[in-house]
C-alpha positions in Angstrom: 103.3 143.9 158.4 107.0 142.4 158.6 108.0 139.9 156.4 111.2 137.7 156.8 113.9 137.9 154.5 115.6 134.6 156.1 115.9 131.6 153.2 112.8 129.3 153.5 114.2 125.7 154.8 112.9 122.5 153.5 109.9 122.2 155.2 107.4 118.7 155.3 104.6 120.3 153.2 106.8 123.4 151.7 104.9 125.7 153.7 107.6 128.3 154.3 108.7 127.8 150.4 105.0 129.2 150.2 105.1 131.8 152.5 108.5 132.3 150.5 106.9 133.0 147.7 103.6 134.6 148.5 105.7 137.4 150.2 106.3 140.8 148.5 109.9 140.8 148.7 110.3 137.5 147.1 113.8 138.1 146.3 116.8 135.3 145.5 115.2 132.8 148.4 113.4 130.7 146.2 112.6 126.6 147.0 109.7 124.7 145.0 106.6 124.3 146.8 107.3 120.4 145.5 109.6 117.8 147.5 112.1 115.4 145.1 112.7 112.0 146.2 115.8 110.6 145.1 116.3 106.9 146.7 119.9 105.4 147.4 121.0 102.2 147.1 122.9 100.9 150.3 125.7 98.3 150.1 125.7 95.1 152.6 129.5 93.6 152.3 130.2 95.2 149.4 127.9 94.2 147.2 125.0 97.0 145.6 121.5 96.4 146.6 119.6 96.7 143.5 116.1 98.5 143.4 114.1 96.8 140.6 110.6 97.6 141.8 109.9 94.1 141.9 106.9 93.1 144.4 106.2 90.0 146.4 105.4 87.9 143.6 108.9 89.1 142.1 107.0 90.8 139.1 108.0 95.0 138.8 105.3 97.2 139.6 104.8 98.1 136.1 104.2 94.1 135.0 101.7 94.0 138.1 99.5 96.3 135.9 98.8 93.7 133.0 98.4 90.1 132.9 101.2 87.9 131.1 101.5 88.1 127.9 100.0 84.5 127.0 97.6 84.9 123.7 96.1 80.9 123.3 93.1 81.7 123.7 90.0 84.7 122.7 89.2 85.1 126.6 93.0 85.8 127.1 93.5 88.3 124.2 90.4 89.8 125.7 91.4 89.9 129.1 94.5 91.3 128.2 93.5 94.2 126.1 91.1 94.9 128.8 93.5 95.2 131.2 95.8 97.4 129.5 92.9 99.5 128.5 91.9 100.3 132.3 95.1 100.6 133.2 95.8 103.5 130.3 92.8 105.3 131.2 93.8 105.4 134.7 97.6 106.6 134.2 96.0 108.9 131.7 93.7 110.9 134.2 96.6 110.5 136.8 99.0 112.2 134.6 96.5 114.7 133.1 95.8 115.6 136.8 99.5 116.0 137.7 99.8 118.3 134.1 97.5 120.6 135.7 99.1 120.6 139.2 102.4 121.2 137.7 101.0 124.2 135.7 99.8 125.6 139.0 102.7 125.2 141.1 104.9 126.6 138.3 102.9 129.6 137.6 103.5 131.2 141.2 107.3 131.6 140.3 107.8 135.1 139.2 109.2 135.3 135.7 112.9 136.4 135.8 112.2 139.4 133.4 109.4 140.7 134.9 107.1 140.1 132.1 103.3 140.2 132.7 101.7 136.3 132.7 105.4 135.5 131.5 104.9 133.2 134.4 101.8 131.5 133.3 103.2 130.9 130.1 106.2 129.3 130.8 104.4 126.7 133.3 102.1 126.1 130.9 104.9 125.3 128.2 106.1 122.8 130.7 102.9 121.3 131.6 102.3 121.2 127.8 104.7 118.5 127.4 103.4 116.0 130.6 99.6 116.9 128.8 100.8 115.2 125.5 101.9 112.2 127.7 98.2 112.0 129.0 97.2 112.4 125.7 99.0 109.6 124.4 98.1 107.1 127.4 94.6 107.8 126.4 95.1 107.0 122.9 97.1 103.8 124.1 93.6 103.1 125.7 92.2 103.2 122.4 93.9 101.6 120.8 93.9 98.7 123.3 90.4 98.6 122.7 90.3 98.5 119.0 93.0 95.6 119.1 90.4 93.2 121.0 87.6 94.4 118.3 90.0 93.9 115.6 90.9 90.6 117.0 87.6 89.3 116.7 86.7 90.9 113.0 89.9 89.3 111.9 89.8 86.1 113.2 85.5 85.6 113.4 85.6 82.4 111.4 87.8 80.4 114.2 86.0 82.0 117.0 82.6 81.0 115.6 83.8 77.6 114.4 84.8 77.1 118.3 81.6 78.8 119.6 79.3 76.6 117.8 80.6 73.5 118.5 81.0 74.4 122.5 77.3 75.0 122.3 75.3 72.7 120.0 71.7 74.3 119.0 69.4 72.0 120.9 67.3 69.5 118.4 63.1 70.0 118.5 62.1 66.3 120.1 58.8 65.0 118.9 57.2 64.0 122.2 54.9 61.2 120.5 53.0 60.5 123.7 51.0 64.2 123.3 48.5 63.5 120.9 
């Protein structure tokens, strides 16, 4: 079986990196299995475009995950915690899942020294690092959650001051007609 010793090209899907590196004679032609985007900012008449991320509504993607920031009211302290707790929770299992796909990809490069799983353990000490940020997004879920239970241990007088008088205990009538 021949194998080519040609440098891989950058391919759509980083097949030939593949090949590349599933080959025997894996040799100095190394590229990542992974693509890099890297986005340029054109000028019109001399003036920068600026990327900001921002959306139609002219919020950045990152403000379209939570509501604004507006407190008057239980329902909207509630609404936001909520919010930022789904939206935790899914970055966290998003980012855990990319720690793990990392840790794959970068456990096919051969370790420079030859060592044996010297490979494995230096993706994993990479991946290590994106795990803790998964780690910490969960915990930011959490702790979004104990904030709204907090909220309402803290401030239970007002809210059941409000409650009661939005929802006045119905009087028995005496029906004196039923005798």
């Amino acid at each position: 079986m021949a194998t080519s010793h040609a440098a891989p090209t950058a391919g759509a899907n980083g097949s030939q990196a593949k090949r590349a590196m599933n080959s025997k004679n894996f040799g100095a032609t190394f590229a990542p299995g992974f693509t890099i985007n890297v986005n340029a900012n054109k000028t019109n008449n001399g003036v920068a475009a600026v990327a900001n991320g921002s959306g139609a509504n002219g919020r950045s993607s990152a403000e379209a995950l939570l509501p604004a920031p507006e407190f008057t009211s239980p329902a909207q302290v509630r609404n936001y915690c909520n919010s930022l707790r789904a939206a935790a929770v899914t970055l966290s299992i998003e980012v855990a899942m990319g720690a793990e796909i990392m840790k794959g990809v970068l456990a096919a490069v051969p370790d420079p020294e030859g060592r044996p799983f010297g490979s494995r353990a230096r993706a994993a000490k990479v991946a290590r690092k994106m795990q803790k940020s998964a780690d910490a997004l969960r915990d930011a879920a959490k702790n979004a959650a104990a904030c709204y239970s907090t909220f309402q241990q803290q401030y239970e007088e007002e809210i059941n001051r409000v409650r009661h008088r939005a929802r006045r205990p119905q009087q028995p009538v005496m029906n004196w007609a039923q005798q």
